[in-house]
C-alpha positions in Angstrom: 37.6 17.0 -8.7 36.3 19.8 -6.9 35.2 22.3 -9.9 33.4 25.2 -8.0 36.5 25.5 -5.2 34.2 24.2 -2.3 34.8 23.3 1.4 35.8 20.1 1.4 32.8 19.4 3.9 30.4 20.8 1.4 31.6 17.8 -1.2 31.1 15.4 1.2 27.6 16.7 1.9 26.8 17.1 -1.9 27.6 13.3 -2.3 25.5 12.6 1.0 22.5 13.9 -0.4 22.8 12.9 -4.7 23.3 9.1 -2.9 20.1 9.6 -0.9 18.2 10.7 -4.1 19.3 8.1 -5.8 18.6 5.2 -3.8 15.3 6.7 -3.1 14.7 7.2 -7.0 15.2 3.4 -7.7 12.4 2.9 -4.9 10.6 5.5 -6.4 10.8 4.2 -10.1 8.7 1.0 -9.0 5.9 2.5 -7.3 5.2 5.4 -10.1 5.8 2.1 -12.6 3.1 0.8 -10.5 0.7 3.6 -11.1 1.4 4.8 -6.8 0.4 8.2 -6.1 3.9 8.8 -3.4 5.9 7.7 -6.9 9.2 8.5 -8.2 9.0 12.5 -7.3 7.8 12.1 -3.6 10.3 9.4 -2.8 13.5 11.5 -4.3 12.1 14.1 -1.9 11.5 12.5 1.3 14.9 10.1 1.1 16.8 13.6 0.3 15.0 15.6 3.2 15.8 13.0 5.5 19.0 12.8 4.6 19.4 16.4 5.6 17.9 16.4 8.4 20.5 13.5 9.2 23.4 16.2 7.9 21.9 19.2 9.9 21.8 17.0 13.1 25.5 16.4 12.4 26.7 20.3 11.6 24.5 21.3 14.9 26.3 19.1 17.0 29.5 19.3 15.2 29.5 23.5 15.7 28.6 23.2 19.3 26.8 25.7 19.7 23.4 24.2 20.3 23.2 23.1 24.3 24.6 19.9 23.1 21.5 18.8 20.9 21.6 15.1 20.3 21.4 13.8 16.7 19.0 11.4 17.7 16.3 13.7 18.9 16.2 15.2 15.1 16.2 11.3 14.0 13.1 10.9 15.9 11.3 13.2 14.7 12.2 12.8 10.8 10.5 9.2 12.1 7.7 11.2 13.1 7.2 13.3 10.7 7.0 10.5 8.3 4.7 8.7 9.9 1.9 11.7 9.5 3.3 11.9 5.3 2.7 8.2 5.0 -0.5 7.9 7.0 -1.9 10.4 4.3 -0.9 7.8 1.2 -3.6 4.9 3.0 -6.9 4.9 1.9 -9.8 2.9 3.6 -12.6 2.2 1.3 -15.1 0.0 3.6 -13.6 -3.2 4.4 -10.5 -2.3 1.7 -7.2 -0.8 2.7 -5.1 0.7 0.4 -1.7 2.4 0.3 -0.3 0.6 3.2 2.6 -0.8 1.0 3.1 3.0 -0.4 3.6 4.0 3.3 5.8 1.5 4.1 8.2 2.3 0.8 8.0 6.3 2.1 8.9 4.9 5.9 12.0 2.6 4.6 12.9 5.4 2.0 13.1 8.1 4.9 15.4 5.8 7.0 17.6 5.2 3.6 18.1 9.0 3.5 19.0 9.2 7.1 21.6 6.6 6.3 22.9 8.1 3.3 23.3 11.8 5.8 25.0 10.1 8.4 27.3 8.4 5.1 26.3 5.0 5.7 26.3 4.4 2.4 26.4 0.6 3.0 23.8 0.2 4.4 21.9 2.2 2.3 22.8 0.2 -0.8 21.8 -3.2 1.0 18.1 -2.1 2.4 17.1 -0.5 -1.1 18.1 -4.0 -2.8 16.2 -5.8 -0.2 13.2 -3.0 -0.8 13.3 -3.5 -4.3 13.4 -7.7 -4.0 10.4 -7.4 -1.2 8.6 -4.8 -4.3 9.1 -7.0 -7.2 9.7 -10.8 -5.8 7.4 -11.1 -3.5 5.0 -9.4 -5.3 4.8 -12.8 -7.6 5.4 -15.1 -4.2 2.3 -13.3 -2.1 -0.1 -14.2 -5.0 0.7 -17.8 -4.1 -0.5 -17.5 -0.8 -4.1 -17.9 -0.1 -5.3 -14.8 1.4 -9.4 -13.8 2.8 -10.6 -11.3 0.3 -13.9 -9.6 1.2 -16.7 -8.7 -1.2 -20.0 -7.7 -1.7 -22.5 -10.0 -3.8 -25.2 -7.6 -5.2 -28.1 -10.5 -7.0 -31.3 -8.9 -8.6 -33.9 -11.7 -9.1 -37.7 -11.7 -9.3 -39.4 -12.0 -5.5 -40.7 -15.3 -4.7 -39.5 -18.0 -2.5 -35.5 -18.6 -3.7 -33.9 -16.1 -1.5 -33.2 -18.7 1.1 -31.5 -21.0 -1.5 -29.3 -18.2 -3.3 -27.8 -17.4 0.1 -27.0 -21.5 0.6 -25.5 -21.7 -2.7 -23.4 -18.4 -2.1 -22.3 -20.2 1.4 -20.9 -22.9 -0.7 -18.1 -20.9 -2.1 -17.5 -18.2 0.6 -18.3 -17.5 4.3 -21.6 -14.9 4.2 -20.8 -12.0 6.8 -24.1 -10.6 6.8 -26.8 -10.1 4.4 -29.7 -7.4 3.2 -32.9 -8.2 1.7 -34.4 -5.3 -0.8 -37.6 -5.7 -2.3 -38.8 -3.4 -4.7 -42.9 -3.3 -4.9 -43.3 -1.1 -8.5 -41.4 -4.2 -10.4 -41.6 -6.9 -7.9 -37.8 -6.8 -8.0 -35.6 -8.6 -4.8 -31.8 -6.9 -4.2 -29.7 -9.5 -2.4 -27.2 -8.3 -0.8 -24.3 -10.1 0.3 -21.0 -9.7 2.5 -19.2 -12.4 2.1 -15.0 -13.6 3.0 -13.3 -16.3 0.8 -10.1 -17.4 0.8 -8.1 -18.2 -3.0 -5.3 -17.1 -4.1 -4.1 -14.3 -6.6 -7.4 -12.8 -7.6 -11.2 -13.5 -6.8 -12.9 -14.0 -10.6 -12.5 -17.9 -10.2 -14.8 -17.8 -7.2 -16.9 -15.3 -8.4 -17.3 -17.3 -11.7 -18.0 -20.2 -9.8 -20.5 -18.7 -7.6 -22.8 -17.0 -10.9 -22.4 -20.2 -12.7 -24.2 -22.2 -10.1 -26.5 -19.4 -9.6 -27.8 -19.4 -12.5 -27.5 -23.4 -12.8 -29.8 -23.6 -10.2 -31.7 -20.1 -9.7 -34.5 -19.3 -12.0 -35.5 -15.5 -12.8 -32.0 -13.8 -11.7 -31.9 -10.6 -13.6 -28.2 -9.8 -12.9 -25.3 -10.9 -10.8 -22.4 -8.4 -9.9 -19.6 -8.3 -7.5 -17.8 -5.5 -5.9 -15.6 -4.9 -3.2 -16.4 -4.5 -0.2 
Protein backbone atom coordinates (compact mmCIF):
# COMPACT_ATOMS: atom_id res chain seq x y z
CA UNK A 1 0.00 0.00 0.00
CA UNK A 2 1.35 3.14 -1.08
CA UNK A 3 0.79 5.43 2.27
CA UNK A 4 2.67 8.69 1.29
CA UNK A 5 0.74 8.86 -2.45
CA UNK A 6 4.17 8.17 -4.34
CA UNK A 7 5.15 7.65 -7.99
CA UNK A 8 4.82 4.30 -8.48
CA UNK A 9 8.59 4.38 -9.68
CA UNK A 10 9.60 5.83 -6.41
CA UNK A 11 8.06 2.43 -4.60
CA UNK A 12 9.87 0.42 -6.76
CA UNK A 13 13.14 2.22 -6.00
CA UNK A 14 12.32 2.37 -2.19
CA UNK A 15 12.17 -1.58 -2.27
CA UNK A 16 15.34 -1.57 -4.52
CA UNK A 17 17.43 -0.03 -2.03
CA UNK A 18 15.69 -1.45 1.85
CA UNK A 19 16.59 -5.10 -0.23
CA UNK A 20 20.14 -3.96 -0.80
CA UNK A 21 20.46 -2.88 2.87
CA UNK A 22 19.30 -5.86 3.96
CA UNK A 23 21.17 -8.37 2.22
CA UNK A 24 24.18 -6.29 2.91
CA UNK A 25 23.21 -6.14 6.77
CA UNK A 26 23.12 -10.05 7.04
CA UNK A 27 26.80 -9.87 5.51
CA UNK A 28 27.45 -7.14 7.72
CA UNK A 29 26.15 -8.89 11.00
CA UNK A 30 29.01 -11.65 10.63
CA UNK A 31 31.97 -9.55 10.25
CA UNK A 32 30.96 -6.90 13.24
CA UNK A 33 30.12 -10.52 15.19
CA UNK A 34 33.60 -11.18 14.24
CA UNK A 35 35.10 -8.08 15.82
CA UNK A 36 35.84 -6.61 11.60
CA UNK A 37 36.44 -2.95 11.49
CA UNK A 38 34.13 -2.64 7.69
CA UNK A 39 31.13 -4.39 10.12
CA UNK A 40 27.52 -4.22 10.08
CA UNK A 41 27.33 -0.15 9.46
CA UNK A 42 29.87 0.00 6.47
CA UNK A 43 28.35 -2.93 4.73
CA UNK A 44 24.56 -1.45 4.91
CA UNK A 45 26.28 1.55 3.43
CA UNK A 46 28.28 0.39 0.64
CA UNK A 47 25.54 -2.53 -0.60
CA UNK A 48 22.87 0.59 -0.47
CA UNK A 49 25.24 3.14 -2.37
CA UNK A 50 25.81 0.74 -4.94
CA UNK A 51 22.60 -0.07 -5.30
CA UNK A 52 22.04 3.52 -6.25
CA UNK A 53 24.35 4.05 -8.24
CA UNK A 54 22.84 0.89 -10.08
CA UNK A 55 19.28 2.99 -9.95
CA UNK A 56 20.84 6.42 -11.03
CA UNK A 57 22.52 4.62 -14.05
CA UNK A 58 18.92 3.33 -14.86
CA UNK A 59 16.89 6.95 -14.44
CA UNK A 60 19.92 8.59 -16.60
CA UNK A 61 19.46 6.36 -19.29
CA UNK A 62 15.85 5.97 -18.83
CA UNK A 63 15.31 10.11 -19.17
CA UNK A 64 17.52 10.37 -22.14
CA UNK A 65 18.87 13.14 -21.67
CA UNK A 66 22.41 12.19 -21.00
CA UNK A 67 24.28 11.56 -24.65
CA UNK A 68 23.14 8.13 -24.23
CA UNK A 69 25.35 7.25 -21.08
CA UNK A 70 25.64 3.48 -20.68
CA UNK A 71 24.75 1.90 -17.39
CA UNK A 72 27.76 0.02 -17.43
CA UNK A 73 30.18 2.73 -17.41
CA UNK A 74 28.67 3.82 -13.82
CA UNK A 75 28.93 -0.14 -12.95
CA UNK A 76 32.51 0.15 -13.51
CA UNK A 77 33.32 2.53 -11.68
CA UNK A 78 31.15 1.63 -8.44
CA UNK A 79 33.76 -1.55 -9.09
CA UNK A 80 36.40 0.92 -8.91
CA UNK A 81 35.55 2.79 -6.41
CA UNK A 82 35.28 -0.15 -4.23
CA UNK A 83 38.38 -1.48 -4.88
CA UNK A 84 40.21 1.84 -3.34
CA UNK A 85 37.32 1.40 -0.02
CA UNK A 86 38.37 -2.14 0.40
CA UNK A 87 42.19 -1.73 -0.28
CA UNK A 88 41.97 0.60 2.89
CA UNK A 89 40.38 -2.40 5.28
CA UNK A 90 44.01 -4.72 4.52
CA UNK A 91 46.67 -4.36 6.76
CA UNK A 92 50.20 -5.68 6.25
CA UNK A 93 52.06 -6.22 9.46
CA UNK A 94 55.61 -7.72 8.14
CA UNK A 95 55.05 -11.10 6.71
CA UNK A 96 51.09 -10.90 8.04
CA UNK A 97 48.20 -9.83 5.88
CA UNK A 98 45.09 -8.87 7.28
CA UNK A 99 41.71 -7.69 6.17
CA UNK A 100 41.86 -9.39 2.86
CA UNK A 101 38.64 -11.42 3.69
CA UNK A 102 36.94 -7.89 5.00
CA UNK A 103 37.67 -6.57 1.38
CA UNK A 104 36.41 -9.30 -0.27
CA UNK A 105 32.92 -9.20 1.85
CA UNK A 106 32.82 -5.06 0.89
CA UNK A 107 33.73 -6.23 -2.94
CA UNK A 108 30.74 -9.02 -3.04
CA UNK A 109 28.48 -6.74 -0.87
CA UNK A 110 28.89 -3.77 -3.58
CA UNK A 111 27.99 -6.14 -6.49
CA UNK A 112 24.82 -7.39 -4.23
CA UNK A 113 23.66 -3.81 -4.16
CA UNK A 114 24.19 -3.29 -7.82
CA UNK A 115 21.95 -6.39 -8.14
CA UNK A 116 19.37 -5.34 -5.84
CA UNK A 117 19.30 -1.56 -8.15
CA UNK A 118 18.99 -3.19 -11.25
CA UNK A 119 16.00 -5.57 -9.15
CA UNK A 120 17.77 -8.69 -9.51
CA UNK A 121 16.65 -9.63 -6.43
CA UNK A 122 17.40 -13.34 -7.24
CA UNK A 123 20.34 -13.21 -7.55
CA UNK A 124 20.98 -11.17 -4.77
CA UNK A 125 19.37 -13.56 -2.38
CA UNK A 126 21.53 -16.58 -3.80
CA UNK A 127 25.23 -14.80 -3.54
CA UNK A 128 24.55 -13.50 0.11
CA UNK A 129 23.62 -17.28 1.15
CA UNK A 130 26.66 -18.47 -0.66
CA UNK A 131 28.67 -15.27 1.25
CA UNK A 132 27.40 -16.20 4.36
CA UNK A 133 28.15 -20.32 3.86
CA UNK A 134 31.81 -19.26 2.42
CA UNK A 135 31.85 -16.80 6.08
CA UNK A 136 30.69 -19.36 8.46
CA UNK A 137 31.32 -23.03 6.86
CA UNK A 138 34.32 -22.73 5.56
CA UNK A 139 35.56 -20.95 8.20
CA UNK A 140 35.53 -24.48 10.30
CA UNK A 141 36.59 -26.44 6.80
CA UNK A 142 39.90 -24.04 6.18
CA UNK A 143 41.19 -24.90 9.73
CA UNK A 144 41.43 -28.43 8.46
CA UNK A 145 43.66 -27.64 5.81
CA UNK A 146 47.31 -27.35 6.54
CA UNK A 147 48.37 -24.04 5.80
CA UNK A 148 52.45 -22.24 6.12
CA UNK A 149 52.22 -19.86 9.00
CA UNK A 150 55.28 -17.61 9.45
CA UNK A 151 56.78 -16.59 12.87
CA UNK A 152 59.43 -15.22 14.61
CA UNK A 153 61.30 -17.29 17.40
CA UNK A 154 62.88 -14.68 19.80
CA UNK A 155 65.32 -17.39 22.46
CA UNK A 156 67.36 -15.48 25.27
CA UNK A 157 69.98 -17.92 26.58
CA UNK A 158 73.46 -17.40 28.25
CA UNK A 159 76.44 -17.04 25.40
CA UNK A 160 78.53 -20.03 24.98
CA UNK A 161 78.68 -22.59 22.34
CA UNK A 162 74.66 -23.85 21.93
CA UNK A 163 73.60 -21.46 19.43
CA UNK A 164 74.40 -23.80 16.63
CA UNK A 165 72.24 -26.58 18.26
CA UNK A 166 69.10 -24.39 19.20
CA UNK A 167 68.92 -23.41 15.50
CA UNK A 168 69.08 -27.48 14.53
CA UNK A 169 66.55 -28.23 17.00
CA UNK A 170 64.23 -25.30 15.77
CA UNK A 171 64.84 -26.85 12.12
CA UNK A 172 63.24 -29.93 13.34
CA UNK A 173 59.87 -28.48 13.68
CA UNK A 174 59.84 -25.68 11.02
CA UNK A 175 61.78 -24.42 7.97
CA UNK A 176 64.30 -21.44 9.44
CA UNK A 177 64.05 -18.46 6.87
CA UNK A 178 66.77 -16.61 8.23
CA UNK A 179 68.35 -15.92 11.48
CA UNK A 180 70.04 -12.96 13.79
CA UNK A 181 72.50 -13.44 16.41
CA UNK A 182 72.46 -10.68 19.45
CA UNK A 183 74.83 -10.74 22.00
CA UNK A 184 74.67 -8.60 24.76
CA UNK A 185 78.32 -7.86 26.54
CA UNK A 186 76.91 -6.05 30.14
CA UNK A 187 75.08 -9.59 31.02
CA UNK A 188 76.67 -11.96 28.62
CA UNK A 189 73.18 -12.42 27.27
CA UNK A 190 72.67 -14.16 23.42
CA UNK A 191 69.13 -12.95 21.49
CA UNK A 192 68.33 -15.60 18.92
CA UNK A 193 66.44 -14.62 16.56
CA UNK A 194 64.53 -16.77 14.32
CA UNK A 195 62.22 -16.57 10.97
CA UNK A 196 60.91 -19.54 10.61
CA UNK A 197 57.69 -21.23 8.07
CA UNK A 198 55.74 -24.41 9.29
CA UNK A 199 53.03 -25.95 8.02
CA UNK A 200 49.92 -27.38 10.81
CA UNK A 201 46.76 -26.90 10.78
CA UNK A 202 44.22 -24.54 12.73
CA UNK A 203 46.66 -22.69 14.95
CA UNK A 204 50.50 -22.72 15.65
CA UNK A 205 50.75 -23.38 19.80
CA UNK A 206 51.24 -27.25 19.08
CA UNK A 207 54.37 -26.47 17.23
CA UNK A 208 55.41 -23.90 19.22
CA UNK A 209 54.96 -26.07 22.35
CA UNK A 210 56.73 -28.66 20.72
CA UNK A 211 59.65 -26.61 19.77
CA UNK A 212 60.19 -24.90 23.72
CA UNK A 213 59.73 -28.31 25.16
CA UNK A 214 62.66 -29.71 23.30
CA UNK A 215 64.47 -26.61 23.90
CA UNK A 216 64.58 -26.69 27.03
CA UNK A 217 64.88 -30.74 27.02
CA UNK A 218 68.01 -30.30 25.54
CA UNK A 219 69.26 -26.54 25.94
CA UNK A 220 70.87 -25.60 29.15
CA UNK A 221 70.81 -21.81 30.50
CA UNK A 222 67.71 -20.49 28.23
CA UNK A 223 66.35 -17.64 30.05
CA UNK A 224 63.11 -17.32 27.97
CA UNK A 225 61.45 -18.58 24.90
CA UNK A 226 58.66 -16.38 23.08
CA UNK A 227 57.01 -16.52 19.81
CA UNK A 228 55.43 -13.86 17.70
CA UNK A 229 54.38 -13.23 14.39
CA UNK A 230 56.13 -12.38 11.99
Amino acid sequence: MNTFNLPQEYVDYSIRLLAAAGFAAVIGIEREFHGRAAGFRTNVLVGTGAALFMILSQVIVAHGNYGGTDPARIAAQIVTGIGFLGAGAIIKSGLSVKGLTTAACMWIVASIGMACGMKEFYLAAFVTCITLICLFVLQFLGKLIPSHFYRTLIIKTVADDSSGKIVDIVKLFAKVKSSDFDYDFNSDELVIKLNVRILCKGNTDNTFNSIKKSLLENIENIKSIRWSKS
